[in-house]
Every structure is written in structure tokens, then in C-alpha cells.
N, CA, C and O atoms as a DFTB+ gen file, in Angstrom:
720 C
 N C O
     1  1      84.379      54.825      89.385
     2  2      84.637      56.243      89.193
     3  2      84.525      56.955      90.524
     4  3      83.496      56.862      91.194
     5  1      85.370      57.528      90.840
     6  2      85.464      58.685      91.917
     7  2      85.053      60.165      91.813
     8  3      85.442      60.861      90.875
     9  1      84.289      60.614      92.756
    10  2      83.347      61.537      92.500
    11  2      84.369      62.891      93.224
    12  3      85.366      62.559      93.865
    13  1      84.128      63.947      93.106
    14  2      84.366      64.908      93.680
    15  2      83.499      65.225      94.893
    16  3      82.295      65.252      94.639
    17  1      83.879      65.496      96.279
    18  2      83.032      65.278      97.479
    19  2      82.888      66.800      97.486
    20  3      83.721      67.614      97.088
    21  1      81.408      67.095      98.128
    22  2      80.873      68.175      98.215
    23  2      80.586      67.865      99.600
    24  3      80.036      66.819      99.944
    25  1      81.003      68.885     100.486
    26  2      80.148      68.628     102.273
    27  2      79.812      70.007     102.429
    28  3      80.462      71.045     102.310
    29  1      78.633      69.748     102.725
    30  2      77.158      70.882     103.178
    31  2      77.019      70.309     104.256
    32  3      76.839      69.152     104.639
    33  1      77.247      72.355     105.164
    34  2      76.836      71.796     106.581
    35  2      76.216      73.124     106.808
    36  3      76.454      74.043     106.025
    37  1      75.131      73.344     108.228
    38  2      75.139      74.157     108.591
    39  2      75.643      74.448     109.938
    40  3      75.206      75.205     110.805
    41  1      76.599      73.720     109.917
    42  2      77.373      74.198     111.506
    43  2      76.559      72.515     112.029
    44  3      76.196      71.578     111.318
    45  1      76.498      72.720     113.758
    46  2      76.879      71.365     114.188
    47  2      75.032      71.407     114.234
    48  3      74.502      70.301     114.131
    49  1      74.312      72.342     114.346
    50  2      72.818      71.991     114.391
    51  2      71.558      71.953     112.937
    52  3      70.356      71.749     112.770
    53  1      72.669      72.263     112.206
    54  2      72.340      72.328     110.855
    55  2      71.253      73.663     110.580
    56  3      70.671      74.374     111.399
    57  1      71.246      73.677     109.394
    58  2      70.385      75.467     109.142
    59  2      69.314      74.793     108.078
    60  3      69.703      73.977     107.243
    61  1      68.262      75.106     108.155
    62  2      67.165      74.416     107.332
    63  2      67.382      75.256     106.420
    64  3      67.493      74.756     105.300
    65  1      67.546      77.028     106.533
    66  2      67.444      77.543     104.757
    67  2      68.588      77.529     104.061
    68  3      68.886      78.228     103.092
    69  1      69.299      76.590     104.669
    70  2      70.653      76.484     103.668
    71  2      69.938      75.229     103.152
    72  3      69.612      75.295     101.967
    73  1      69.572      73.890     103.923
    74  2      68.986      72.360     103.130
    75  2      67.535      73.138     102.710
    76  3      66.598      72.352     102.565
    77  1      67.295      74.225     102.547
    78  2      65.698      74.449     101.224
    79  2      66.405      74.666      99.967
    80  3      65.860      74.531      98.871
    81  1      67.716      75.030     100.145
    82  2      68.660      75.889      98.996
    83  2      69.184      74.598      98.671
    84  3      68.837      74.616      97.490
    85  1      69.655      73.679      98.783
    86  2      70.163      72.517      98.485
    87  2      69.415      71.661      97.872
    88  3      69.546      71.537      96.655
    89  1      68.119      70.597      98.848
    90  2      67.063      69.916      98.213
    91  2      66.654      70.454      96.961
    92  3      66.306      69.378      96.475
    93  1      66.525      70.914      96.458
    94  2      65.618      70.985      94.942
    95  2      67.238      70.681      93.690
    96  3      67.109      70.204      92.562
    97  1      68.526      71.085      94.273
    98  2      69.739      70.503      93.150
    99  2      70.372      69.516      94.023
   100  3      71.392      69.912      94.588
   101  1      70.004      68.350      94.252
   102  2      70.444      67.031      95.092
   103  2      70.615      66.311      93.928
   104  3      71.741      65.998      93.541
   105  1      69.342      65.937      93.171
   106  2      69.107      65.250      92.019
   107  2      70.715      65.861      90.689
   108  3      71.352      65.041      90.029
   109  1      70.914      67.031      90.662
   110  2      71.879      67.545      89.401
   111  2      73.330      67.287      90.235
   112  3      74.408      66.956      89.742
   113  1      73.027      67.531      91.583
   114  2      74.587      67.195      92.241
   115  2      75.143      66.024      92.275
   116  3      76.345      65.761      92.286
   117  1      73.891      65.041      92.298
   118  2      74.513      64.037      92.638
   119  2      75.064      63.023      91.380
   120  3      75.582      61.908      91.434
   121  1      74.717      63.926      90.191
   122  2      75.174      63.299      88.626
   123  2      76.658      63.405      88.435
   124  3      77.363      62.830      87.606
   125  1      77.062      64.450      89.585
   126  2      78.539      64.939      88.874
   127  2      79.312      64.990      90.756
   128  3      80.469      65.387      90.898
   129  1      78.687      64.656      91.665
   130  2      79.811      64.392      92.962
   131  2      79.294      63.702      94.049
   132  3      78.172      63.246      93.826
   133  1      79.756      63.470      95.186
   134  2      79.503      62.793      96.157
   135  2      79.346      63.721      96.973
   136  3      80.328      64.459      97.061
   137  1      78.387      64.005      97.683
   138  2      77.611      64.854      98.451
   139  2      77.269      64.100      99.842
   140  3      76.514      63.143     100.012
   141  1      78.160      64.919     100.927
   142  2      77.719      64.396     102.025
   143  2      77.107      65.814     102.538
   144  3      77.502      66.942     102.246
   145  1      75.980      65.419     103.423
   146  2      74.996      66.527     103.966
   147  2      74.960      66.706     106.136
   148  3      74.509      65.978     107.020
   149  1      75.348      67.418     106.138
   150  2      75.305      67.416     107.726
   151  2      74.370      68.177     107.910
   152  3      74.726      69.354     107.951
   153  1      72.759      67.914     108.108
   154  2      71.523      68.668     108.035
   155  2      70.671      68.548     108.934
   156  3      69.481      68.400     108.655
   157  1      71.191      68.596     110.378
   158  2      70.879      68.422     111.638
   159  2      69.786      68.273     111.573
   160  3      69.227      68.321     110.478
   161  1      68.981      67.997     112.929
   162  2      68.236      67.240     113.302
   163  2      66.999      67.522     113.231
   164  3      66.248      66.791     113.877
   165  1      66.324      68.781     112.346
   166  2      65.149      68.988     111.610
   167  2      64.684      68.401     110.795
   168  3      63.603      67.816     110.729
   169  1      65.849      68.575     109.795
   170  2      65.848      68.121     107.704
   171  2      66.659      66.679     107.612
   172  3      67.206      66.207     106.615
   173  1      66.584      66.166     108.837
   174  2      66.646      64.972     108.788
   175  2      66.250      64.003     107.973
   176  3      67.014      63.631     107.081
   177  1      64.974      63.416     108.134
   178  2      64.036      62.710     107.530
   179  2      63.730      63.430     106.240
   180  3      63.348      62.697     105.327
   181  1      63.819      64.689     105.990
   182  2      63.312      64.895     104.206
   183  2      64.494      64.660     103.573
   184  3      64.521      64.363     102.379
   185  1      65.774      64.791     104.445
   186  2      66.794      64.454     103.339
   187  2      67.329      63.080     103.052
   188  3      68.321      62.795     102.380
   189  1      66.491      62.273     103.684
   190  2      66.415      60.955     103.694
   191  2      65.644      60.287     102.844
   192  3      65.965      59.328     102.142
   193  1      64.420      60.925     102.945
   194  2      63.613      60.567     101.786
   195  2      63.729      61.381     100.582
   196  3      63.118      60.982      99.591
   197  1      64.426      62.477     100.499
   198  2      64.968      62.807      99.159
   199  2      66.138      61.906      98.768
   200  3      66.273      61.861      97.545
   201  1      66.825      61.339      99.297
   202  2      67.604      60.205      98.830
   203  2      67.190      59.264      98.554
   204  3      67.510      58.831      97.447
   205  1      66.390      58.565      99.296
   206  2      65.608      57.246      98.818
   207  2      64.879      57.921      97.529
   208  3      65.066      57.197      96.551
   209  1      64.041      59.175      97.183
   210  2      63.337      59.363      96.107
   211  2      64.783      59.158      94.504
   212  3      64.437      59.257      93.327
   213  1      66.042      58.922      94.877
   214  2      66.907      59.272      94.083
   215  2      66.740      57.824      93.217
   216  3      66.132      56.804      93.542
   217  1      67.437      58.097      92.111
   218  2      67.922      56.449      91.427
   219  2      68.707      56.067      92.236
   220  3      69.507      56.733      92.893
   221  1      68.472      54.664      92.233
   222  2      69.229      53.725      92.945
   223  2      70.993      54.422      92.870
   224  3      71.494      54.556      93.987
   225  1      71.770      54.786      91.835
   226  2      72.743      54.426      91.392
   227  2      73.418      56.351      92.277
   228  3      74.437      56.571      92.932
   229  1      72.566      57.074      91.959
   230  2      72.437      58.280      92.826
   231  2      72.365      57.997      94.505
   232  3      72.549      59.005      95.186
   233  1      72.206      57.182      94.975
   234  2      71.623      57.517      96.337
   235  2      73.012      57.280      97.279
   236  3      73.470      58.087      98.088
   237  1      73.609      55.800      96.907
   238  2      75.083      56.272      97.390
   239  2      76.075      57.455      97.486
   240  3      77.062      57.391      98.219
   241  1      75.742      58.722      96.598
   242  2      76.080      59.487      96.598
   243  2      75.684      60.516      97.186
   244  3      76.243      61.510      96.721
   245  1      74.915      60.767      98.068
   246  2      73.812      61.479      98.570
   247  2      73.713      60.796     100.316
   248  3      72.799      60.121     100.789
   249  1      74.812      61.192     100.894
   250  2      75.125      60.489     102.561
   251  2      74.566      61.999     103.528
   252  3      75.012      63.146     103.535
   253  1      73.413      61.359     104.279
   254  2      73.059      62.411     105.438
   255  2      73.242      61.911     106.316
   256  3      73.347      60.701     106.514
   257  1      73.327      62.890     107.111
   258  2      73.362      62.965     108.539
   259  2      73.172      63.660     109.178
   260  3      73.728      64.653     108.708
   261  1      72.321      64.151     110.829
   262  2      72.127      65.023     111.737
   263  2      73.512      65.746     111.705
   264  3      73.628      66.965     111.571
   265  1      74.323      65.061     111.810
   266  2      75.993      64.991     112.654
   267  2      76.443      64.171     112.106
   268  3      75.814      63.168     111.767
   269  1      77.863      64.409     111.830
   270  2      78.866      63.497     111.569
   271  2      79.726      63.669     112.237
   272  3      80.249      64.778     112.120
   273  1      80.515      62.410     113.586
   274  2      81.117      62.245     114.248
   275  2      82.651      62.691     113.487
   276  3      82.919      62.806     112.291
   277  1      83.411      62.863     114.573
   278  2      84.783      62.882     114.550
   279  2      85.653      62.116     113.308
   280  3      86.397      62.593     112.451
   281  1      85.286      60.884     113.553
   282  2      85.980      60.197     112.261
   283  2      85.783      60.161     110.855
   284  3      86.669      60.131     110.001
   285  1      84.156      60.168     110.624
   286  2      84.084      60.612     109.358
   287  2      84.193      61.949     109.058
   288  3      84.579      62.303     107.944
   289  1      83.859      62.839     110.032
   290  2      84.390      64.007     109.692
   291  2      85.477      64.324     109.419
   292  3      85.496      65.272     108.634
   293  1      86.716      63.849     109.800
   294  2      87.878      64.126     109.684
   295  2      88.209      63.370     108.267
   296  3      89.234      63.740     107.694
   297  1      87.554      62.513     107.759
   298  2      88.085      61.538     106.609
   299  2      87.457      63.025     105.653
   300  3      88.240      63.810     105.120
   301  1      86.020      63.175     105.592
   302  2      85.350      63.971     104.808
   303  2      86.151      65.498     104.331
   304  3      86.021      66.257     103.370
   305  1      87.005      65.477     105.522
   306  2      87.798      67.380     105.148
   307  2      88.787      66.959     104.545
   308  3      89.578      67.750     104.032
   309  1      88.958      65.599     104.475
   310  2      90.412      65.507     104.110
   311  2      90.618      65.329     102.624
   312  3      91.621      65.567     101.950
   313  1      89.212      64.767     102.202
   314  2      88.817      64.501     100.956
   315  2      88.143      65.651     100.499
   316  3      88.255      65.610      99.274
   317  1      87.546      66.589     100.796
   318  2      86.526      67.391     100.401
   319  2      86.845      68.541      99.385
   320  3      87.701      69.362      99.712
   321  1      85.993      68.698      97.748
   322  2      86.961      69.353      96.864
   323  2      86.164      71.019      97.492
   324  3      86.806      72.069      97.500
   325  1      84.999      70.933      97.870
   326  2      84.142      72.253      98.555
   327  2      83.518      72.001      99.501
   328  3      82.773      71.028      99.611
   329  1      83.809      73.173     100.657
   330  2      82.814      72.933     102.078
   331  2      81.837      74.079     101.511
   332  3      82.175      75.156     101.020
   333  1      80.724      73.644     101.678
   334  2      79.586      74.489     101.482
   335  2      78.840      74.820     102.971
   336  3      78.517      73.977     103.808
   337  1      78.666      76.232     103.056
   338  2      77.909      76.021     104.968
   339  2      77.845      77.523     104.945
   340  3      77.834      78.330     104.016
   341  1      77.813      77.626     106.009
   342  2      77.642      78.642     107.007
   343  2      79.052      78.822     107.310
   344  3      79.875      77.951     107.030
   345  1      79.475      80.307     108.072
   346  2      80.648      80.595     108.186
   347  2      81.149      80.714     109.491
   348  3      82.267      81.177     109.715
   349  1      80.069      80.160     110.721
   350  2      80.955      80.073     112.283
   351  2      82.236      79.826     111.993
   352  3      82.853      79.562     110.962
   353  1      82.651      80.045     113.731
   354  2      84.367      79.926     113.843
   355  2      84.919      78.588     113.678
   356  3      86.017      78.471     113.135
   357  1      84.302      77.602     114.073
   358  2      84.878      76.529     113.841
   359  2      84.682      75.879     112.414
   360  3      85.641      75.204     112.041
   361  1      83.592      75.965     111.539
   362  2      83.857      75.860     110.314
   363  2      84.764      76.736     109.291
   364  3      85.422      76.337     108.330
   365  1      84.531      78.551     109.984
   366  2      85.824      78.830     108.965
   367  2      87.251      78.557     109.124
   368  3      88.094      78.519     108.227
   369  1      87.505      78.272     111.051
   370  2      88.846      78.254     110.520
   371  2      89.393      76.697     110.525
   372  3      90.611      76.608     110.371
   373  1      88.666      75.441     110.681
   374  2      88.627      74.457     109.936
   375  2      89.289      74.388     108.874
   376  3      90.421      73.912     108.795
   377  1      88.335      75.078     107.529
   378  2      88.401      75.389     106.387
   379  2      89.695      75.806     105.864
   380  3      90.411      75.595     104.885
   381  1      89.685      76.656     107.198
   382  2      91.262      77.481     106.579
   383  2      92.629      76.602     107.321
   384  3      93.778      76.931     107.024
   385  1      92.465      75.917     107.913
   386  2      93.680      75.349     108.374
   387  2      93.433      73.977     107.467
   388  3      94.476      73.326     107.409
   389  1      92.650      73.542     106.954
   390  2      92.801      72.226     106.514
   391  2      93.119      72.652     104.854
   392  3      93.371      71.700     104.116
   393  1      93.117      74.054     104.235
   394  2      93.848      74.683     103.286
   395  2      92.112      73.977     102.573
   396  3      92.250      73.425     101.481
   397  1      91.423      73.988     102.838
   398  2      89.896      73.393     101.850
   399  2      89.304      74.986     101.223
   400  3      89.662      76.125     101.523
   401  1      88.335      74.533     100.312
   402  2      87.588      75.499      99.627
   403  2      86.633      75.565     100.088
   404  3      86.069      74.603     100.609
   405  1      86.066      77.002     100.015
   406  2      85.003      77.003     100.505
   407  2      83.620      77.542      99.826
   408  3      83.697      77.503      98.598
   409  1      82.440      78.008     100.290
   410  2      81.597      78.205      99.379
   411  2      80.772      78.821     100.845
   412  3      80.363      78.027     101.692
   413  1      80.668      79.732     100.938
   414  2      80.262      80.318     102.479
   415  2      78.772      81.138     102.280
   416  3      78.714      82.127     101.548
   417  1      77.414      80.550     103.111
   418  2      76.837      81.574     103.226
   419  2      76.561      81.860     104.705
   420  3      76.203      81.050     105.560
   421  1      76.782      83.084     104.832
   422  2      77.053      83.418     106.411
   423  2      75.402      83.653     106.863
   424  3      74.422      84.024     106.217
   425  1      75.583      83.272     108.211
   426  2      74.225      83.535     108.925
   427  2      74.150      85.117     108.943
   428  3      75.016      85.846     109.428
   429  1      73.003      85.523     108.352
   430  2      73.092      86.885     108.578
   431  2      72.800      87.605     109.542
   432  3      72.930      88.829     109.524
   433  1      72.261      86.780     110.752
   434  2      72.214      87.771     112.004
   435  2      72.802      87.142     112.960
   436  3      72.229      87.194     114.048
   437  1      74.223      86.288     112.871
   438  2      75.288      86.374     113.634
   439  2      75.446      87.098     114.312
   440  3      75.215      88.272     114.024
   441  1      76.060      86.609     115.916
   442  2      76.441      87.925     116.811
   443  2      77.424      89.224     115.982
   444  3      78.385      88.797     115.341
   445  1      77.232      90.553     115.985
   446  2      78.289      91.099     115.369
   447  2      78.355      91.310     114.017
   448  3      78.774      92.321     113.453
   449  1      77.695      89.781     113.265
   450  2      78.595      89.957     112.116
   451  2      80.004      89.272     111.898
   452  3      81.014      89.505     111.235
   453  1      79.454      88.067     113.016
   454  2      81.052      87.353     112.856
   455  2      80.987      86.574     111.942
   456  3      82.139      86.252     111.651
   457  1      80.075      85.947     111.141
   458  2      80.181      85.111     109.959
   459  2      80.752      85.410     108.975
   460  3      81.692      84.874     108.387
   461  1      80.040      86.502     108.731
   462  2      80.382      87.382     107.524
   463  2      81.947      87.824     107.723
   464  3      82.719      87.426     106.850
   465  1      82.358      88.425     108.538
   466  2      83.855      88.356     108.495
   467  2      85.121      87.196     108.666
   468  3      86.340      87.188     108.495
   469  1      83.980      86.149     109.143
   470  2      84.559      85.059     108.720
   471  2      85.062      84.388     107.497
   472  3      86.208      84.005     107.259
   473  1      83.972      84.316     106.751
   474  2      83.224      83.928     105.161
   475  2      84.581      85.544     104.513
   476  3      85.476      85.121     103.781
   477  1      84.602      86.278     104.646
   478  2      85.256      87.855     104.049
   479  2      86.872      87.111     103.521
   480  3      87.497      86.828     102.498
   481  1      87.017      87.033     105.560
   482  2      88.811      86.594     105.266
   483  2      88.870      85.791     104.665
   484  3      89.805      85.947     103.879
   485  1      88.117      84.423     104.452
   486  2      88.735      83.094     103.606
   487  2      88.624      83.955     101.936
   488  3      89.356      83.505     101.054
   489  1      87.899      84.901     101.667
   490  2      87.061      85.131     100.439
   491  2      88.147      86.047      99.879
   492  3      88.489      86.104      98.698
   493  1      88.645      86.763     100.910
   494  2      90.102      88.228     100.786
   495  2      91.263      87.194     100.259
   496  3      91.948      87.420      99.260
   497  1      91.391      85.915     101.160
   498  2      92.673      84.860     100.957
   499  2      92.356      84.322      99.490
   500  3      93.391      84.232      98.830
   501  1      91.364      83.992      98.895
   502  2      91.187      83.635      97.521
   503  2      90.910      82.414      97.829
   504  3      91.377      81.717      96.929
   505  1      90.251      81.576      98.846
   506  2      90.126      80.309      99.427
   507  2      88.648      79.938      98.976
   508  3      88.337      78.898      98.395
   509  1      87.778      80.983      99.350
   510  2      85.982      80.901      99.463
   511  2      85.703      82.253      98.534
   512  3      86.332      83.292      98.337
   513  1      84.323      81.657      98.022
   514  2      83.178      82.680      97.872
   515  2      82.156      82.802      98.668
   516  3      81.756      81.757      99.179
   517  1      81.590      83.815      98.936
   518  2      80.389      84.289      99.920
   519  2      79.520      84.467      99.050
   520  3      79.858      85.086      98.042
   521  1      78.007      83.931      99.188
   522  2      77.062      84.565      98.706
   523  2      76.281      84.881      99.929
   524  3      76.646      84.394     100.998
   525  1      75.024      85.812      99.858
   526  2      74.334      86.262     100.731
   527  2      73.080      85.536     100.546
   528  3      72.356      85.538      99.550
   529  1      72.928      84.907     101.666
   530  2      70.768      84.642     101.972
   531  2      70.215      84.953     101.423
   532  3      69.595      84.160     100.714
   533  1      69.986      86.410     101.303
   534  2      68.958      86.714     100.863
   535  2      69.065      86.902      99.676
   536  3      69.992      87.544      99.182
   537  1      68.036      86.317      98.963
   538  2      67.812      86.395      97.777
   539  2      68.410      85.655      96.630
   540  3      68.447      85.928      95.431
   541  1      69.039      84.267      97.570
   542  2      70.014      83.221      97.118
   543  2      68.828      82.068      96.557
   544  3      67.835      81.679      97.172
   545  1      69.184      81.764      95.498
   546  2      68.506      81.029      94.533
   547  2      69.077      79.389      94.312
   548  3      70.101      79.290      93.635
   549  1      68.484      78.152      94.833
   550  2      69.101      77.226      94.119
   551  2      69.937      77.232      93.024
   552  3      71.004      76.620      92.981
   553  1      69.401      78.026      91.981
   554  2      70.202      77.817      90.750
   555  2      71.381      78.600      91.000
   556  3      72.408      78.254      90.416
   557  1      71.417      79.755      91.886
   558  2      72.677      80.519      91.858
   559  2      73.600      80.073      93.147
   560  3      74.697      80.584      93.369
   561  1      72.958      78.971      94.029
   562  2      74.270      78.024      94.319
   563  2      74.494      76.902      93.754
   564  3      75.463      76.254      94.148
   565  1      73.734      76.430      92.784
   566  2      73.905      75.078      92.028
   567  2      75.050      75.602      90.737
   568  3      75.693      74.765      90.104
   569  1      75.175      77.106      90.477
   570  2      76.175      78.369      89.527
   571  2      77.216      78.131      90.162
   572  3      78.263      77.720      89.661
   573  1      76.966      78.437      91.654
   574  2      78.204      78.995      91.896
   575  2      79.394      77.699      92.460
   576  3      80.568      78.069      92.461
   577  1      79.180      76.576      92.815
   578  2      79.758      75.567      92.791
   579  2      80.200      74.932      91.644
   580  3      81.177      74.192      91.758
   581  1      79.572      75.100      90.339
   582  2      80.330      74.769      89.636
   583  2      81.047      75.806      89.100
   584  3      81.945      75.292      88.432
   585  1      81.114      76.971      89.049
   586  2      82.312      77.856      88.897
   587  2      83.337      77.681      89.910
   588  3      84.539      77.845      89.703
   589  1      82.913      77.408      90.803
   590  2      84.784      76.923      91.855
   591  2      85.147      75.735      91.600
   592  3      86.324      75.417      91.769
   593  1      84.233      74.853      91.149
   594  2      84.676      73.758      90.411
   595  2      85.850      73.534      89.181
   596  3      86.829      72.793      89.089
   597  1      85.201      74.621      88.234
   598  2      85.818      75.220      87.161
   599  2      87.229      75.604      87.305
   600  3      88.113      75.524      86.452
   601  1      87.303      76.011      88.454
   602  2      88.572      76.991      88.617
   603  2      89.386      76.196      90.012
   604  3      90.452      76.567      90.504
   605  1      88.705      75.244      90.374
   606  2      89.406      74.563      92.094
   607  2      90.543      74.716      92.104
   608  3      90.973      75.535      92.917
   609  1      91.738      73.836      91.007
   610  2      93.050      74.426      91.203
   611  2      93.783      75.550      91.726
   612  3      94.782      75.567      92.446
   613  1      92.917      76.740      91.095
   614  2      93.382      78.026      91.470
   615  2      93.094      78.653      92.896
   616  3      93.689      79.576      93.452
   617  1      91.753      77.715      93.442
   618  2      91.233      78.398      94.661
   619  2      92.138      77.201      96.037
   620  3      92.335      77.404      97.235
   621  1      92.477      76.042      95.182
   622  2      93.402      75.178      95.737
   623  2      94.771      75.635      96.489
   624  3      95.316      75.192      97.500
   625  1      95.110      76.687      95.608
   626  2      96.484      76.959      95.034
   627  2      96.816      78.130      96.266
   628  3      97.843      78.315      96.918
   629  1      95.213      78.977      96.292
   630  2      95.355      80.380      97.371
   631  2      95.323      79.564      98.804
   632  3      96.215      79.864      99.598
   633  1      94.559      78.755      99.124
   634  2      94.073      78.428      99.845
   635  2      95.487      77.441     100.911
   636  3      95.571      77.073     102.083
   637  1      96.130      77.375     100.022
   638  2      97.417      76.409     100.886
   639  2      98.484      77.240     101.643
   640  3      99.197      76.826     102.557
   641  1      98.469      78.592     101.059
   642  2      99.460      79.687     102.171
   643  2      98.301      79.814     103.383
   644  3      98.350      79.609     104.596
   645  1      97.453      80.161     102.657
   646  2      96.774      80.589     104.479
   647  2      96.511      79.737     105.305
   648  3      96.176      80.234     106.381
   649  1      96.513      78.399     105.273
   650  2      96.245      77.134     106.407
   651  2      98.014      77.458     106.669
   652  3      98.120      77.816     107.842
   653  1      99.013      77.452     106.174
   654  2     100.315      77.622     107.177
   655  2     100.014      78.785     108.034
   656  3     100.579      78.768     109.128
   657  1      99.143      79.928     107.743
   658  2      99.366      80.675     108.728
   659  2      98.599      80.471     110.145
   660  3      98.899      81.008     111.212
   661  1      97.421      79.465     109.867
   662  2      97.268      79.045     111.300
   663  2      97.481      78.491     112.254
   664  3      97.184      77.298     112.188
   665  1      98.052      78.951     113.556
   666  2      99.167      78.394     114.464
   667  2      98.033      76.412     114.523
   668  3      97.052      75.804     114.094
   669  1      98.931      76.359     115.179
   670  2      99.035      74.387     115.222
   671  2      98.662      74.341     116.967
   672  3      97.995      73.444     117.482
   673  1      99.138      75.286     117.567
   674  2      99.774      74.517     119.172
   675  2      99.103      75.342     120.446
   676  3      99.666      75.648     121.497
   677  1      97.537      75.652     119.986
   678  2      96.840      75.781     120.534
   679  2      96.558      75.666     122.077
   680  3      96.349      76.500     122.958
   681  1      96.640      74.211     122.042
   682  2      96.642      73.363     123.524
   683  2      97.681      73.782     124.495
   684  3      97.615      74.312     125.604
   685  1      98.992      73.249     123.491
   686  2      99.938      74.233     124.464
   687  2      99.713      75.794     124.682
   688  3      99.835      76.131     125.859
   689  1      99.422      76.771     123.822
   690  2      99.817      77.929     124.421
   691  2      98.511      78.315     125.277
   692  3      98.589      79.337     125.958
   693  1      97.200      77.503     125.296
   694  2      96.074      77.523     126.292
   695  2      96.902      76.880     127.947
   696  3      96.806      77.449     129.034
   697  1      97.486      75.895     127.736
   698  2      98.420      75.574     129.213
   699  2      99.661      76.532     129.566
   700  3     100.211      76.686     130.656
   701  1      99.961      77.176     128.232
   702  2     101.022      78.403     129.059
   703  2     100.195      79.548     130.030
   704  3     100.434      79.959     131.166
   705  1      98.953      79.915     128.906
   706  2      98.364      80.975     129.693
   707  2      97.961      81.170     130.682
   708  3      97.878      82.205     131.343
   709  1      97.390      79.181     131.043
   710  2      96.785      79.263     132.456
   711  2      97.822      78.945     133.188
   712  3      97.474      79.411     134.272
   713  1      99.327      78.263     133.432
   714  2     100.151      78.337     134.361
   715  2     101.065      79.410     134.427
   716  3     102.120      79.107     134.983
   717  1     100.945      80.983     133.887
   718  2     101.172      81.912     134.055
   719  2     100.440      82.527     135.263
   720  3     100.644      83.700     135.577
């Protein structure tokens, strides 16, 4: 049986109060998907031994890591039915060019406020939901994943116009600018 992949990240150094919000529904997630965890290099070891604490038959399903390199990362977006994280630039517009779902809680004291308008646009496109930190409850992200669950098709469906709108050719128009 093939699971539905869930990837929780908090960006590339990982965010511990996003894995406090996670650890306590590892055990209910991992009944119904494949959960890979990018939970940098703090929540390392507890999310290790919260896996080993799992049933045997659970723990394959339940993959951590500080970091996940390039290749599995790239396999993981490609498969992934929800990115769960934080809303930096390179995870939202990831998200949004790889046409994925999202499930966004923004750092709330981001420079600016760039998360949050990060986490906004995918949320305006019909791609992501935002919940806020504070006052975010295991159970009301262990809710709110399975309501995009419920509905993925549809958030599938928004989510595939707005990855065309992000340009592709980056590299090149970074080498036009500088041989101008």
C-alpha cells in the first residue's frame, strides 16, 4: 500500500516549534501517510527516538532528517500530496512552481513580514492554508491536514495555474543582467 507523503520542514535549519506541533500527532500520521521530517539539527535525536518509540510497521513511515540533500529532496516534492513548514522564499516559491500544496505556518517575526506574505499569495492562489503560531494546537494542525486532504483535488486543481506563472529561466536572465 502506498501512503500519501506528508513533508514537514522548517526551512533548511529546521524550527523546533513547528517539530513540538508535530511530535505529539507522529503516532496518528503515521496510520494514514508517509511522513518525511526535515527537523534540523536540534530535534534531531527526539525525532529519532520518537520513531524508534513507533510500531515497528509505523517507523518506515516516519523518515528524519537534519537535511535532506538535493536528491531526495527533489524525489520528495515530486511525490509530496502536502508541504507542511514555514513560509521562506525558497520554500514558498518551491511550492508554487512545483504546483504542490501547501499547509504554511509563517515565522512570525520574519524580516518584514515576508513569510506571511509568502504563506498569503499561495493561500489568495487557492494552493495553501496559513495557520498562525500562536495559539496553534497539535490537534488543529493534525484538523487542518486532513481537511486539505479531504479536498487535495481541488487545492491540486488551483495550484497548477500558478506554478505556470513562475518564470523557468532564471539563470539566464541573472547572465543577461550582469552582461548588460
Amino acid at each position: 500500500t502506498r501512503y500519501p507523503i506528508l513533508y514537514i520542514t522548517g526551512g533548511s535549519t529546521g524550527a523546533q516549534s513547528l517539530n513540538h506541533l508535530v511530535f505529539p500527532i507522529v503516532g496518528f500520521l503515521t496510520k494514514r501517510y508517509t511522513v518525511f521530517h526535515q527537523t534540523g539539527r536540534l530535534s534531531l535525536e527526539q525525532a529519532k527516538a520518537l520513531r524508534d518509540s513507533l510500531p515497528r510497521e509505523k517507523q518506515s513511515r516516519y523518515i528524519v532528517e537534519a537535511f535532506f540533500d538535493l536528491v531526495p529532496l527533489s524525489w520528495i516534492l515530486s511525490q509530496v500530496s502536502i508541504v507542511i513548514g514555514r513560509s521562506g522564499a525558497n520554500t514558498a516559491i518551491e511550492t508554487a512552481a512545483l504546483g504542490n500544496v501547501a499547509l504554511f505556518i509563517p515565522l512570525p517575526w520574519s524580516a518584514g513580514g515576508e513569510q506571511e506574505a509568502q504563506a498569503h499569495w499561495l493561500a489568495t492562489a487557492g494552493s495553501a492554508i496559513v495557520l498562525h503560531q500562536q495559539g496553534l494546537t497539535s490537534g488543529t494542525l493534525n484538523s487542518s491536514i486532513e481537511d486539505i486532504m479531504s479536498h487535495l483535488p481541488l487545492y491540486k486543481k488551483r495550484a497548477a495555474p500558478l506554478a505556470k506563472t513562475i518564470p523557468r529561466d532564471g539563470a539566464a536572465r541573472l547572465v543577461d543582467a550582469i552582461a548588460q
